[in-house]
N, C-alpha and C positions, 0 to 999 in steps of 0.2 A: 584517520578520516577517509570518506569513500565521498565519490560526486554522488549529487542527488538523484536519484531514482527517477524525479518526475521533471527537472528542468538545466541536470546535469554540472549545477553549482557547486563546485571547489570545495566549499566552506562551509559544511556540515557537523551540526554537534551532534555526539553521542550523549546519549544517558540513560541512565536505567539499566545500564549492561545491555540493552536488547533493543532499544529506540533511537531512530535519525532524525534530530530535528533541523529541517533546511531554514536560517533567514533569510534566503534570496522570496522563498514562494509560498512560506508559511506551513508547510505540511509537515506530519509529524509521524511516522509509520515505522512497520517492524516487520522480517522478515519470517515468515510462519514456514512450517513441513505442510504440503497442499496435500490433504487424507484424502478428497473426493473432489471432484469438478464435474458439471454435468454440460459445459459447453468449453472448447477450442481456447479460447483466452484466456484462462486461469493453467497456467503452466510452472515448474519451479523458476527462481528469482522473479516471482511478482510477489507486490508489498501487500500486506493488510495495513491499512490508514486507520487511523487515529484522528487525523487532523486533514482533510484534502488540500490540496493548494487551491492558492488564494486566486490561481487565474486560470480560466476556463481552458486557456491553450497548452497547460502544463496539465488537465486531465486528459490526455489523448491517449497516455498509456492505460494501459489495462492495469489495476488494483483489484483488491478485497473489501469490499465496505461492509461494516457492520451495521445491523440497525439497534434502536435501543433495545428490542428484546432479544440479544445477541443474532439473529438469522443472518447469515453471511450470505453474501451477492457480489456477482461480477457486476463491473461497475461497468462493462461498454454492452451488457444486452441483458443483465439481471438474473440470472441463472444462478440456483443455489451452488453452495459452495462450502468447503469444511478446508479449514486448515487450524494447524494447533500446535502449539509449542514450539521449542528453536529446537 
């Protein structure tokens, strides 16, 4: 087990071999190799999400959001973004 990523809860599930899922805050994310960042915030150990948490004060970290036609974004200023694989 590792603490969560976005609100540092204890009690985090693995699964999938490759995904955390937190029940303290609802998010569900996985650790990618960062290929390209075009601004300052997307650095290695930040998550690609799956799922965001569920409370507005637990996204102040910097992530990777996907949208539905895969285009990858920082989530604190929106600036594309590539990461891929473990």
């Amino acid at each position: 087990m590792c603490n969560c990523y976005f609100c540092d809860n204890e009690e985090t599930i693995l699964f999938h071999e490759h995904y955390t899922f937190c029940p303290n805050c609802s998010a569900i994310y996985t650790n990618l190799m960062i290929q390209k960042s075009n601004c300052d915030h997307i650095k290695d150990g930040v998550v690609a999400v799956i799922r965001r948490p569920w409370y507005a004060e637990n996204r102040k970290v910097p992530f990777i959001k996907e949208d539905v036609t895969g285009f990858q974004k920082c989530s604190i200023c929106g600036k594309s973004c590539i990461a891929d694989g473990w």
